[in-house]
C-alpha positions in Angstrom: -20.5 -26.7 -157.7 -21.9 -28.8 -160.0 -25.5 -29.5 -158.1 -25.2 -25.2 -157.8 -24.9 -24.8 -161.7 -27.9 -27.3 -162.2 -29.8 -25.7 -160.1 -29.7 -22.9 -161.0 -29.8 -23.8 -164.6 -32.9 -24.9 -164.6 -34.3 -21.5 -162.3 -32.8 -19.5 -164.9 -34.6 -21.0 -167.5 -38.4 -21.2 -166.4 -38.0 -18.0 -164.0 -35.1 -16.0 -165.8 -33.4 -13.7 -163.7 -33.7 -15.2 -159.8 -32.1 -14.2 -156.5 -28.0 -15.3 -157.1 -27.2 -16.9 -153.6 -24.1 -18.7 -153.3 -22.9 -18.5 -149.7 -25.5 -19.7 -147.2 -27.6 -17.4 -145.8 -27.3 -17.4 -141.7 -29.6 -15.1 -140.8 -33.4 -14.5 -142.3 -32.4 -10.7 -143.4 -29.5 -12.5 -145.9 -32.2 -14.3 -147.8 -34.2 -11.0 -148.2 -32.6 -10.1 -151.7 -33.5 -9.3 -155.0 -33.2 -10.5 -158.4 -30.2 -11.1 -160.7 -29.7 -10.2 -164.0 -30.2 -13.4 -166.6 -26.8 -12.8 -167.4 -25.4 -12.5 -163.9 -27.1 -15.9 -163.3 -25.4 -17.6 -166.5 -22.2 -16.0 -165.5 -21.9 -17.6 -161.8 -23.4 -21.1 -163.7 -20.9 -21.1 -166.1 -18.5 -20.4 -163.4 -19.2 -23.3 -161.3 -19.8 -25.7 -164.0 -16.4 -25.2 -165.3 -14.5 -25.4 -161.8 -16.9 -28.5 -161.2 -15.0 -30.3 -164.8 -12.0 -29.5 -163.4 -12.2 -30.9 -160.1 -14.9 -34.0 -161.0 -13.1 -37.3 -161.6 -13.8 -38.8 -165.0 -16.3 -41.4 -164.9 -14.2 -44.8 -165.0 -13.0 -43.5 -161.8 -16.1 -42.1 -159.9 -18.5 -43.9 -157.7 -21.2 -45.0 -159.5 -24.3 -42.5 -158.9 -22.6 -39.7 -158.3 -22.0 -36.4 -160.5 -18.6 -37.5 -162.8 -16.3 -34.9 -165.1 -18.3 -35.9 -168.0 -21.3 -34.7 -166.1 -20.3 -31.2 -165.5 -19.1 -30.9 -169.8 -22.6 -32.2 -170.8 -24.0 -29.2 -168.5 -21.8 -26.7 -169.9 -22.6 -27.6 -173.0 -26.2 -27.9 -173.0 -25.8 -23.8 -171.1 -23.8 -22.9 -174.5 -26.3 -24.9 -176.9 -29.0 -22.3 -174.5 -26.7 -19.5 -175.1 -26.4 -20.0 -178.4 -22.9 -20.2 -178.1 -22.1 -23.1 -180.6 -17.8 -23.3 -180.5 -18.1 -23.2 -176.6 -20.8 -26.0 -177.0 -19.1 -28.1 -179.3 -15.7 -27.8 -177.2 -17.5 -28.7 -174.3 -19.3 -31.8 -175.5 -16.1 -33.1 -177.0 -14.5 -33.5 -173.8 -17.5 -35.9 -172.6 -15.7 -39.4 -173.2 -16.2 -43.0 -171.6 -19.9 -43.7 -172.6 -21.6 -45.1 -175.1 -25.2 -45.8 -176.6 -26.6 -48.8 -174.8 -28.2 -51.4 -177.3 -31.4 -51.7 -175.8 -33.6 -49.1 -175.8 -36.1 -49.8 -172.8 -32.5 -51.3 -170.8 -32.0 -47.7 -170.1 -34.7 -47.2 -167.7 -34.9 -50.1 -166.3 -34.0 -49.7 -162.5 -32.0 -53.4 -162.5 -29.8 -51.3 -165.0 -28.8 -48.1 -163.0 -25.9 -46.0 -163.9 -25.6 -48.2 -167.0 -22.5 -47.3 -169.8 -25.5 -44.3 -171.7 -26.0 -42.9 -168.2 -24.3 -39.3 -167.6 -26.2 -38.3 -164.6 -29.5 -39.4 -163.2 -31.2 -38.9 -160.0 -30.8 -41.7 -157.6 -33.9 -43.1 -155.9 -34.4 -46.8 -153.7 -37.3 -48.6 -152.8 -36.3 -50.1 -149.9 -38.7 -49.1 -147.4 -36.8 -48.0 -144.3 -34.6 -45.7 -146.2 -37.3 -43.4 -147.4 -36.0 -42.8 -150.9 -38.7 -44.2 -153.3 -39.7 -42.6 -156.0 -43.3 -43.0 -157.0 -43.6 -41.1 -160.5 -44.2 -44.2 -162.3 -47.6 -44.2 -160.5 -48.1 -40.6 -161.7 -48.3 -41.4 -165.3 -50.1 -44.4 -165.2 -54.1 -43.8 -166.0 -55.7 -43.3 -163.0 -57.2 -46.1 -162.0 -59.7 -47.8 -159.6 -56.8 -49.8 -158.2 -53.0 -49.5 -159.7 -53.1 -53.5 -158.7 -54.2 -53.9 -162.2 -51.0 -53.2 -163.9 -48.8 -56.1 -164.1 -46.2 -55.7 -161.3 -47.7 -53.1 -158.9 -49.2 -54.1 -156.1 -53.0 -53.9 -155.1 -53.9 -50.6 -153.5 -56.1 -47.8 -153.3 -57.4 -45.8 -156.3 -54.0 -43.5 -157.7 -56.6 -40.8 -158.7 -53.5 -38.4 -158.9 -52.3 -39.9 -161.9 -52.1 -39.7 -165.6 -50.1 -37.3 -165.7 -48.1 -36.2 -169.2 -50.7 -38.6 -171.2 -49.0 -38.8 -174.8 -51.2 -36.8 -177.3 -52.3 -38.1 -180.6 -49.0 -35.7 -182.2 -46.7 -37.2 -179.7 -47.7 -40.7 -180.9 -47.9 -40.2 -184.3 -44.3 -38.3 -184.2 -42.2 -42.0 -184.4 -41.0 -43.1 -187.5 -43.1 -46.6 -188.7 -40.9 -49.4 -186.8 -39.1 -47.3 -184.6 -38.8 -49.7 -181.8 -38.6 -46.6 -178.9 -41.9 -46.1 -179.5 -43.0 -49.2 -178.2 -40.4 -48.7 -175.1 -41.8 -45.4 -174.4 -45.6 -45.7 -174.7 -47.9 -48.0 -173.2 -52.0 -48.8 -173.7 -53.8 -49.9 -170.9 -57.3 -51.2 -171.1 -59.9 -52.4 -168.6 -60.8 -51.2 -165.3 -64.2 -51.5 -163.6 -64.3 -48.1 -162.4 -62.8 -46.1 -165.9 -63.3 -48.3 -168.7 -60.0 -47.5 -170.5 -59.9 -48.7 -174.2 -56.3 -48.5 -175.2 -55.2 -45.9 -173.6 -51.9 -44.4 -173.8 -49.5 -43.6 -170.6 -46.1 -43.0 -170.5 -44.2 -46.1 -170.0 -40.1 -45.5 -169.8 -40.8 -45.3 -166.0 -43.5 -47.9 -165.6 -41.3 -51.2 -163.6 -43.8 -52.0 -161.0 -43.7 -51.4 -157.3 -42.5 -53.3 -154.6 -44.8 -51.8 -152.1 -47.9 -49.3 -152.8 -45.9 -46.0 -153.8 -42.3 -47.5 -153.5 -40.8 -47.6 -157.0 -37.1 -48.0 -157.6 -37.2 -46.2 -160.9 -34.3 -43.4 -161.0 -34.5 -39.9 -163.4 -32.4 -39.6 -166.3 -31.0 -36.5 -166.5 -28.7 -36.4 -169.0 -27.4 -39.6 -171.1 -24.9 -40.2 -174.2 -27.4 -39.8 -176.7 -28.0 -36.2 -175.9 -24.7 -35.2 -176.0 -24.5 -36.3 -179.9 -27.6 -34.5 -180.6 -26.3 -31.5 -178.9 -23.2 -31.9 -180.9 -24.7 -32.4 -184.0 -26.9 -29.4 -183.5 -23.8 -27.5 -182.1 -21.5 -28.0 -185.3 -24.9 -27.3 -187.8 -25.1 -24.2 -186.4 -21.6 -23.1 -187.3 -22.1 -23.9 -190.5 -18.8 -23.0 -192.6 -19.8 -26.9 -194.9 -19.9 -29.1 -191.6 -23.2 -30.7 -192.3 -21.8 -34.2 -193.1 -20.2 -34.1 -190.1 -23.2 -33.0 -188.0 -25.1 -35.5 -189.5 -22.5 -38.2 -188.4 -23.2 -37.7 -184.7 -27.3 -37.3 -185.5 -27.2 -40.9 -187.3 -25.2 -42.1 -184.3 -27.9 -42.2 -182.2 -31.0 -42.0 -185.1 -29.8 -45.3 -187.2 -28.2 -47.0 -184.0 -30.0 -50.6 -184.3 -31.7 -50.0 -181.1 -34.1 -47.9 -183.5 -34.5 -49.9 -185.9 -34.2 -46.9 -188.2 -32.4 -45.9 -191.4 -29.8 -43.2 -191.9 -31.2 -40.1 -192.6 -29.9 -37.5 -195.4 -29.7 -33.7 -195.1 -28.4 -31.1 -197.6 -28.8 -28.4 -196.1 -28.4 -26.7 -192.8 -32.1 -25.8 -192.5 -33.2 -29.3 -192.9 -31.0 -30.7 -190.6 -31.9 -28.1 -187.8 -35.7 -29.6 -188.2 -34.5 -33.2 -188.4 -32.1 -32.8 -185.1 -34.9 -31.1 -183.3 -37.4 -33.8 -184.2 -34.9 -36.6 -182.9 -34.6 -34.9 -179.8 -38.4 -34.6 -179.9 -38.6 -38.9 -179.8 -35.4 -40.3 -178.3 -35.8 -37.9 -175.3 -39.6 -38.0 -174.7 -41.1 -37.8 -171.7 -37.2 -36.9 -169.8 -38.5 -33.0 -169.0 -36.7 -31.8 -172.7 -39.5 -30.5 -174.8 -40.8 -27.5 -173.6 -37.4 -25.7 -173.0 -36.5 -27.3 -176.8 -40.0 -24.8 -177.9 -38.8 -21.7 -176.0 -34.3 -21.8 -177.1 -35.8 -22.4 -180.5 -38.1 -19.9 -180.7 -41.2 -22.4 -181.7 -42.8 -22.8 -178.2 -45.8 -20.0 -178.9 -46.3 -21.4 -182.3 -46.4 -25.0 -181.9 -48.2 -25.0 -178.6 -51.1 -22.3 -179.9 -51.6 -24.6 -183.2 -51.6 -27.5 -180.1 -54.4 -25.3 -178.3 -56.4 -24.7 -181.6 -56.8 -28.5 -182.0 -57.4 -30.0 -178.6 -60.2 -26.9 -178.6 -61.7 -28.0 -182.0 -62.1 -31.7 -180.7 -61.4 -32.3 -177.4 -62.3 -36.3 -176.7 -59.2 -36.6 -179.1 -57.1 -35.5 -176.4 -58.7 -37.4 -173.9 -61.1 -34.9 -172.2 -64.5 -36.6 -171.4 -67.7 -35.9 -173.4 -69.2 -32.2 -172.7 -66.2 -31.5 -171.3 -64.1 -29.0 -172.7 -61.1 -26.8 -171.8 -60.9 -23.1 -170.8 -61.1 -20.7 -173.9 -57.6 -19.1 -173.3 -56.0 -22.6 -172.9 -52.9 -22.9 -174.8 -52.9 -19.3 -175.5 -48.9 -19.0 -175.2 -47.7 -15.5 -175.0 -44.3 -14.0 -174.8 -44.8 -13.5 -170.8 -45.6 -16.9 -170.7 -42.5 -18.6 -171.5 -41.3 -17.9 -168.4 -43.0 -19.0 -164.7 -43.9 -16.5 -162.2 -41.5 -17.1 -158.9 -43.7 -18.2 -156.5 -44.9 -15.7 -153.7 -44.1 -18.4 -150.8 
């Protein structure tokens, strides 16, 4: 139920309305069906994600790795925060107890530190060889690179020229507070290479732990974590308004001024101000974990921000990386209401 509801969260969101399938198909004629309503999709998540709280154990007695009570709240209330429903949100997130903010930053990634206290639910991957479970994604963001051997940690091998993938732009970088010590957990420079020449050049590094064999990292995904559910209840309670912005700032500071960050508290007066500030904390303590885009489109920001984006990478395009006389299409970045959501593919 749980695996169901994600699923089909994250179809309803960059498809909208898809085909609503929930007893398997035993024939090929069963999977021959049409398209749901957005709402009948949200309706049958909602559905399952509830039932899935009810039955799921809470985490201090679940197997580690495995989906846990607290899992299914912090799916239902991410689908209300979507919705827009903020009191179903808030309720929700509430009931997500028995974790807390680890102290190190970069510890959360680390793949000696799975399922760790932050940890809500993350995809479970191994590196040992005969179980064919590796993940490899940590060799997508790297730079490409004449041999991946000379990153400290992964082994010598042939050229990754599928990677850098996601390469953090100029905004990206610049959008960390001075001393905020994510940053430097997040964001790597590599320089050298015989073949490429990299000076400093930025890659995405949360995932970056080495190999033990060419293309066998042991790196899991985060899904969700702690942190996210005080965002999402700071941003939950701000949108009610009704005087509550002390107390939505409470749970944004939690995770902003935590001394993991380095950071000071912030101050908001207004509801306004604290929607921008919650949105931009979101924007650098989940970077790079698959949050940003759907952020742009709930928000309503996603044509605006990423046409502005478009406007400059066109205007000087070696600042984003591209080569010299290289430049991207002229409707690149030219978001459009259609666009917000994929087409389903025809296959």
């Amino acid at each position: 139920l749980f695996l169901r509801a994600l699923g089909y969260f994250d179809l309803v969101q960059y498809f909208g309305g898809v085909p609503l399938v929930t007893v398997a198909p035993t024939t090929y004629g069963q999977t021959m069906v049409p398209r749901n309503s957005v709402d009948e999709v949200y309706e049958q998540i909602i559905k399952d994600a509830t039932e899935a709280a009810n039955l799921l154990p809470p985490v201090d007695q679940q197997e580690k790795g495995y989906a846990s009570q607290g899992s299914a709240y912090t799916l239902l209330g991410n689908i209300y925060i979507v919705r827009k429903q903020w009191a179903e949100a808030e309720a929700a997130l509430k009931k997500v107890t028995g974790y807390q903010l680890l102290d190190d930053y970069a510890a959360i990634f680390d793949p000696d530190n799975k399922n760790h206290a932050e940890s809500i639910f993350e995809i479970q991957y191994w590196d040992d060889q005969a179980a064919g479970k590796q993940s490899d994604f940590a060799y997508n963001f790297l730079p490409i690179l004449s041999n991946p051997g000379l990153v400290e940690g992964f082994p010598d091998g042939t050229t990754n020229n599928y990677a850098g993938w996601n390469i953090p732009t100029p905004e990206m970088i610049a959008a960390y507070e001075p001393g905020d010590k994510r940053k430097d957990a997040s964001i790597g420079y590599f320089t050298g290479d015989p073949v490429y020449n990299y000076v400093d050049f930025p890659y995405v590094k949360k995932y970056v732990h080495g190999a033990t064999l060419p293309g066998y990292c042991n790196d899991d995904w985060p899904v969700y974590r702690y942190a996210e559910v005080l965002l999402f209840l700071a941003e939950a309670i701000n949108e009610q308004g009704g005087g509550r912005t002390a107390e939505a700032l409470g749970y944004l500071n939690q995770v902003h001024a935590h001394p993991r960050t380095g950071l000071s508290p912030l101050a908001a007066t207004d509801q306004a101000e604290l929607r921008e500030l919650i949105q931009q904390e979101r924007r650098v303590e989940l970077a790079f974990e698959n949050k940003r885009w759907l952020d742009l489109v709930r928000t309503g920001k996603a044509i605006e921000v990423m046409r502005a984006f478009g406007e400059r990478l066109k205007a000087d395009p070696t600042k984003y990386y591209y080569p010299e006389n290289v430049f991207p299409a002229a409707e690149a970045f030219d978001v459009t209401e259609e666009r917000l959501l994929f087409p389903i593919p025809d296959r």
